[in-house]
C-alpha positions in Angstrom: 0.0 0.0 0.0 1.2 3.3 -0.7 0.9 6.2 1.9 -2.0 7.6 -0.2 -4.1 4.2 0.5 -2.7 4.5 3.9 -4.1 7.3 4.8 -7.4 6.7 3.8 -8.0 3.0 5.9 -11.3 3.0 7.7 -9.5 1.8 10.5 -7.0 -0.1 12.4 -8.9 -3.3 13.3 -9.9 -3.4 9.3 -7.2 -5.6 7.2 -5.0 -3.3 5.1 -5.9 -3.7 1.9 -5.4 -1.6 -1.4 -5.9 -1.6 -4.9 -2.9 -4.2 -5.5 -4.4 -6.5 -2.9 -7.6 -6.4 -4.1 -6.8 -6.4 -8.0 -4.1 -10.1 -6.9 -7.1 -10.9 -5.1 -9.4 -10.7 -7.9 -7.6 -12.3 -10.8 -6.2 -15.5 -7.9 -10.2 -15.9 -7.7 -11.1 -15.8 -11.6 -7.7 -18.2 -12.5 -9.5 -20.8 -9.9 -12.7 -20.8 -11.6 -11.7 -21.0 -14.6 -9.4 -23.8 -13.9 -12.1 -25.7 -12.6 -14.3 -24.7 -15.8 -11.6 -26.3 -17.9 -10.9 -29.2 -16.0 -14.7 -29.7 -16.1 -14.5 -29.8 -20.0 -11.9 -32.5 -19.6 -13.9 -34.7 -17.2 -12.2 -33.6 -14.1 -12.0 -31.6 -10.8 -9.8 -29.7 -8.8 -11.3 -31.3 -5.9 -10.1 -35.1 -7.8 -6.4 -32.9 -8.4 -6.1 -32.2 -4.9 -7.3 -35.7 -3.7 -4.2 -37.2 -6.0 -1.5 -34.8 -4.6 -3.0 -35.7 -0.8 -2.6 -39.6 -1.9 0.7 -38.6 -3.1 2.0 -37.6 -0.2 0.8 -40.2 1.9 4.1 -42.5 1.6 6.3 -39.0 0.8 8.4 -37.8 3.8 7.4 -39.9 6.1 3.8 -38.9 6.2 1.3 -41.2 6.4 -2.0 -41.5 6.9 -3.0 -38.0 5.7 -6.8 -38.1 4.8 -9.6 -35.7 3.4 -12.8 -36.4 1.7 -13.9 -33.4 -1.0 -17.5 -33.1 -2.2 -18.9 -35.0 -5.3 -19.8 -33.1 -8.5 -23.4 -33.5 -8.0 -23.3 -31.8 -5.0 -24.9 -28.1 -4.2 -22.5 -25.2 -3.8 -24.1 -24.9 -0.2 -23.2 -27.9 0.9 -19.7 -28.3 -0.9 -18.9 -25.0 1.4 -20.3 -26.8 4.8 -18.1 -29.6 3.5 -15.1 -28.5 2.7 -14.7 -26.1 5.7 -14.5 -29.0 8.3 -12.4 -30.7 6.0 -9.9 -27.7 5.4 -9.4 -28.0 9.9 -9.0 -31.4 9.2 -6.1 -31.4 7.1 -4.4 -28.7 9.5 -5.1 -30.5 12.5 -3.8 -33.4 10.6 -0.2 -31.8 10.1 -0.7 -30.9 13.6 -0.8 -34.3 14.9 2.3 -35.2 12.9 4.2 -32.3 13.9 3.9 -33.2 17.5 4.0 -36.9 17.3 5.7 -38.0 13.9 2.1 -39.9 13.6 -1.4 -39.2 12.2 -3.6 -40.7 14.7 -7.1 -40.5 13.5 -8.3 -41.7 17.1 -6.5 -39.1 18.6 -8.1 -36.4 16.4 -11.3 -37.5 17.2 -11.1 -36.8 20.6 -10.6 -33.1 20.3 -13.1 -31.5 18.5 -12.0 -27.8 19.5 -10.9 -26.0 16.2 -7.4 -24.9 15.9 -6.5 -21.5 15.3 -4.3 -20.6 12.1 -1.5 -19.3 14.2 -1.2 -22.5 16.7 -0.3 -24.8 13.2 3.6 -25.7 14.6 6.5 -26.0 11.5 8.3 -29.0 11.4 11.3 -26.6 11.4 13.2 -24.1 13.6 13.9 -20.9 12.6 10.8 -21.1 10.3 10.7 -17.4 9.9 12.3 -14.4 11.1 10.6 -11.2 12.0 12.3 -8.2 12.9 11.8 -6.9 16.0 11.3 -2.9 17.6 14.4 -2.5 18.2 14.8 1.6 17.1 18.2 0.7 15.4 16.3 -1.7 13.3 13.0 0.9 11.8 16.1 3.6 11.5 18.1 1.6 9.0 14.5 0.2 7.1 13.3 3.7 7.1 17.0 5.5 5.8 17.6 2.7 3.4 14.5 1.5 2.3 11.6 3.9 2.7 10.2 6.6 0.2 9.6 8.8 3.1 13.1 9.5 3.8 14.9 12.7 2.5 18.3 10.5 2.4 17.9 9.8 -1.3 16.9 13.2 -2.3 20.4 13.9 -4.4 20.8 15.3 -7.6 20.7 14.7 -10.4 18.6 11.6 -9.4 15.9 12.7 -7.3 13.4 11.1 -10.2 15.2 8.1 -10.9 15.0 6.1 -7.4 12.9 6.3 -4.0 15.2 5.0 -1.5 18.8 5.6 -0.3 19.6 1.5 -1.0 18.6 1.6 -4.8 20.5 4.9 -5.2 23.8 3.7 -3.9 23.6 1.1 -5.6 23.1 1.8 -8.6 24.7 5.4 -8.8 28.7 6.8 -7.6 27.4 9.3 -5.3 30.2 11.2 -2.8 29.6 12.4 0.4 30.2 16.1 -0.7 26.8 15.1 -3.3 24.8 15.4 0.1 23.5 17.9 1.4 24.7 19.2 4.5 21.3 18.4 6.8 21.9 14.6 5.1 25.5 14.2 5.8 25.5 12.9 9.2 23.0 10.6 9.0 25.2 9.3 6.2 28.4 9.6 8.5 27.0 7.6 11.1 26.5 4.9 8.6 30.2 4.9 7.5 30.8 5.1 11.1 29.1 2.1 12.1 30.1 0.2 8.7 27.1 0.3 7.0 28.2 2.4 4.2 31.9 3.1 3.1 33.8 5.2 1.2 35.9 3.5 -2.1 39.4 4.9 -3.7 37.3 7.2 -5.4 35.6 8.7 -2.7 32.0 7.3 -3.9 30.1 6.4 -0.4 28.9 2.7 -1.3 26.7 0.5 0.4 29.4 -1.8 2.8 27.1 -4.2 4.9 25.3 -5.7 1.7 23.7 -8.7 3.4 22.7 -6.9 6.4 21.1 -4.7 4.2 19.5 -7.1 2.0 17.8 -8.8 4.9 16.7 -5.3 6.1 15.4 -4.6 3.3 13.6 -7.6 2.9 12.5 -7.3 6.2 11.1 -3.8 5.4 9.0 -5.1 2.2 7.6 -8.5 3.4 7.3 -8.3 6.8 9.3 -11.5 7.4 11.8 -13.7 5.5 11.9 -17.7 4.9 14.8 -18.7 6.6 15.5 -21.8 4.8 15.5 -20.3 1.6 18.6 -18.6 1.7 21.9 -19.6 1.0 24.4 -20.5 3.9 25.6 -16.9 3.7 22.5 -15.2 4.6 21.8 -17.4 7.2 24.9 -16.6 9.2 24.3 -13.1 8.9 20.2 -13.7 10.3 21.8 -15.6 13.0 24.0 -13.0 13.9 21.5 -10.0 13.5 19.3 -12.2 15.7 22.1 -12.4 18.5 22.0 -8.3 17.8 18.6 -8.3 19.2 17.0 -7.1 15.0 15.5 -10.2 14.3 13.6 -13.1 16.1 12.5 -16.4 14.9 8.9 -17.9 14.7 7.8 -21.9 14.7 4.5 -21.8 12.6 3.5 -23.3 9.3 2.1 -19.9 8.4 3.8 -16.5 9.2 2.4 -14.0 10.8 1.1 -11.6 7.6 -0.3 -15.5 6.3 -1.9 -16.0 9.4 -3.2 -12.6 9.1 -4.6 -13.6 5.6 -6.0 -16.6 6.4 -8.0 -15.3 9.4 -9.3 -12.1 7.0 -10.9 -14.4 5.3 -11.9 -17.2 7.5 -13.1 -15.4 10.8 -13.4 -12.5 12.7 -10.7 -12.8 14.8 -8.6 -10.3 13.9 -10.1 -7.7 11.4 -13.9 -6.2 11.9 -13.8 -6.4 8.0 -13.0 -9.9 7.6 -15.5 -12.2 5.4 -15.9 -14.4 8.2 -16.7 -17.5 5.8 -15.8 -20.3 9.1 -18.6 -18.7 11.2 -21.5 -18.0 8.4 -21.7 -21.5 7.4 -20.9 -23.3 10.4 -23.7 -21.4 12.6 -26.1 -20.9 9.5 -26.0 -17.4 9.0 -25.2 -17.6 5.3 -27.2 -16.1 2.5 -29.3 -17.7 0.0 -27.3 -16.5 -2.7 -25.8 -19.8 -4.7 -23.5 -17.6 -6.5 -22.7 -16.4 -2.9 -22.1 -20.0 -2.1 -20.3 -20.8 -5.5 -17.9 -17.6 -4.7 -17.4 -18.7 -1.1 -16.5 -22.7 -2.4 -13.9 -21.1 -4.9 -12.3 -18.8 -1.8 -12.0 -22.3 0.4 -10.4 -23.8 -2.5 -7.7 -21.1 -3.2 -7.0 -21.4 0.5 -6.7 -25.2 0.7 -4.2 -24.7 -2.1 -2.6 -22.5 -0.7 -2.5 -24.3 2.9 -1.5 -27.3 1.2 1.4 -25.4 -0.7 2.7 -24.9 2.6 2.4 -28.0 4.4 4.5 -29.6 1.4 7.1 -27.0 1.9 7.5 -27.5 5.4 7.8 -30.9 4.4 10.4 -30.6 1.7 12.5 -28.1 4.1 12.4 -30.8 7.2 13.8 -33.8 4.8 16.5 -31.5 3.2 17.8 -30.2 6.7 18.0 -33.6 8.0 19.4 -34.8 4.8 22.8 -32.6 5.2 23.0 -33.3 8.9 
């Protein structure tokens, strides 16, 4: 969201949402019905698709025992949604269950019948995801390097070309006599604490690169997937994490997924949220089919998406125990 979209939200207990949001949102929803429009031309379902990547990964990283039952064709878009919203706690409680216990036990699962919020679904892995945390040294170096809203970057001739201090550097030879003078200690103390340097050729250039990469993703995503960086990066998270910049979360979904899944799903933390769990579980639903047919198609981009990730977690668990 830009600060224009910002500073128009209705409030803070709505989820932030703008025009990119909602256009992503928009064309994810179209893409899954018509996928399921042309798989229906070809004699098939998503729901059939799903059922055959579940059944292959029963047998695939130790999992076993992984089960979900999807609605038939012939069945009413009503009742495919009171369907497949038990069925989409089931497969998270599932995961769950193995997390804990290395074991699916179906018995066990029966006996607790309390749902299970999106934000209690453990990782297989530590160091899932790091967050940074409030430390002031932290939203300094994210707002300097990274944000439009700083006046760093405002040096000519390139005031048009970039919107942060961290593209700028890098991509232009800027000296420190280039600043102006109400910029240049904010820039010293950067050289000072090694952050930025200055080359043979007096051009201040950006010094702590991978620091500043994990800022800066930090800044943009709101959180960064371990695991998926190189060896590297990973020594420079721990070490920023032993700085007191970043901390470490244990979930199968971060925290801005989490956030995503509950807009959608309940109530819990957004006023605005659709609130699909709760309508159809308690009855208060409309009559609408196409409200029903929309709501199916929202449950099935999210039981994609929730089963993206419990194959991730899956594939990142086998691959760390493989090199140890």
């Amino acid at each position: 969201m830009d600060v224009f979209e910002k500073s128009f939200m209705e409030s803070k207990n709505c989820y932030s949402k703008g025009t990119t949001f909602t256009r992503k949102s928009n064309l994810s929803h179209l893409q899954i019905y018509m996928y399921s429009v042309y798989l229906k031309e070809k004699n098939k379902t998503i729901e059939l698709i799903l059922k055959d990547v579940i059944n292959g990964l029963n047998g695939s990283f130790g999992l076993n025992n992984l089960k979900i039952t999807f609605p038939s064709k012939s069945t009413s878009n009503l009742e495919k949604v009171r369907m497949i919203a038990p069925e989409f706690e089931k497969l998270l409680k599932q995961f769950q269950l193995y997390v804990e216990d290395d074991i699916i036990d179906h018995e066990l699962l029966r006996i607790s019948s309390a749902p299970k919020k999106i934000s209690d679904i453990k990782s297989l892995v530590e160091k899932k995801y790091g967050y940074g945390t409030s430390s002031q040294e932290l939203q300094w170096l994210q707002l300097s390097f990274f944000s439009d809203q700083s006046t760093l970057w405002y040096v000519d001739p390139y005031m048009d070309k970039y919107h942060n201090l961290f593209s700028l550097l890098v991509n232009e030879d800027v000296r420190l006599t280039d600043f102006k003078n109400f910029q240049k200690p904010a820039i010293e103390k950067f050289i000072e604490d090694g952050y930025l340097a200055e080359n043979q050729d007096d051009f201040v250039k950006i010094h702590k690169a991978l620091e500043l990469f994990v800022i800066g993703k930090l800044y943009k995503d709101e959180v960064i997937s371990y695991w998926h960086f190189p060896l590297e990066i990973q020594i420079v998270i721990d070490q920023m994490q032993e700085e007191g910049l970043i901390y470490f979360g244990k979930t199968l979904f971060s925290e801005p997924e989490q956030k995503y899944f509950n807009f959608y799903l309940n109530k819990s933390d957004f006023t605005d949220g659709l609130d699909l769990r709760n309508k159809y579980l308690h009855g208060t639903n409309s009559d609408s089919d196409e409200e029903h047919q929309n709501s199916y198609l929202i449950y099935l981009k999210l039981f994609v998406l929730a089963l993206l990730k419990i194959v991730n977690d899956l594939a990142i668990d086998a691959s760390i125990k493989n090199n140890y």
